[in-house]
N, C-alpha and C positions, 0 to 999 in steps of 0.2 A: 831683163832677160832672165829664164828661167834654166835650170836642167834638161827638159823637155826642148825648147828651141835649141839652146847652145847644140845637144846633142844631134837633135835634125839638121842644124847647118853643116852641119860634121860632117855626118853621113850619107847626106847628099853631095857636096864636093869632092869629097872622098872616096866617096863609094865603099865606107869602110862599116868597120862593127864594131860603136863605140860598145865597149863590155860593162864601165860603171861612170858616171856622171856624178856628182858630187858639188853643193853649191852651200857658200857659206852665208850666214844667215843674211848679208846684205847683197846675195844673187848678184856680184860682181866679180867674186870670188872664186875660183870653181878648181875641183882636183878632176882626172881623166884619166882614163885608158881606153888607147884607142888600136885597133889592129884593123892594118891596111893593106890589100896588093902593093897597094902602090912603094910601100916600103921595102920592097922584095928587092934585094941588091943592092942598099940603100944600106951599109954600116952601119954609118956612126949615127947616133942617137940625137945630135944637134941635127944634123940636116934631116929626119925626117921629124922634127920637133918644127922647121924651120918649114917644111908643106905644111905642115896643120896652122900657124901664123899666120902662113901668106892664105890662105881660108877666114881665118878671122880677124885679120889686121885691121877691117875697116870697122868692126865691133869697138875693138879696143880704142882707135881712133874717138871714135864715138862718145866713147864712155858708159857704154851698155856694156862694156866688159873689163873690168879692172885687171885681171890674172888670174894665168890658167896652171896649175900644173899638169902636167901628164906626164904618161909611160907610155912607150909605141913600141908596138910589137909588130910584125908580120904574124901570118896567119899561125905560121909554121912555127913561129918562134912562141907563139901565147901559147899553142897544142902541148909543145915541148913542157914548158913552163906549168900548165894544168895535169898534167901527167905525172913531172917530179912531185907536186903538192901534193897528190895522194898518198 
């Protein structure tokens, strides 16, 4: 598995806007940010850590995907966040 796929599988289930994909040198590896609708009213950070999972569970399963870190945002919440960094 590459950057490239991982982030397609992403963002087709999700319907979201991975922002950066990140894979380490042995592509099982991967760091993420990803911002979702779906995550709109959705708290805490485990449970929308815990939809992008249940997305790639059968990867991991696999063994085409060892570990993922990510940060999730909603739309709203990355806007915010790209705004203060200026």
């Amino acid at each position: 598995m590459n950057t490239t796929e991982l982030k397609t599988i992403i963002e087709n289930k999700l319907g979201s806007n991975t922002i950066a994909m990140i894979a380490s040198d042995d592509n099982i590896h991967f760091d993420a940010i990803i911002i979702s609708d779906l995550f709109n009213g959705i708290l805490s950070k485990v449970k929308q850590q815990q939809i992008v999972y249940a997305v790639i569970n059968d990867y991991i399963a696999s063994g085409e995907l060892h570990a993922i870190a990510m940060k999730t945002h909603t739309p709203e919440q990355w806007a915010q966040l790209s705004v203060s960094k200026q």
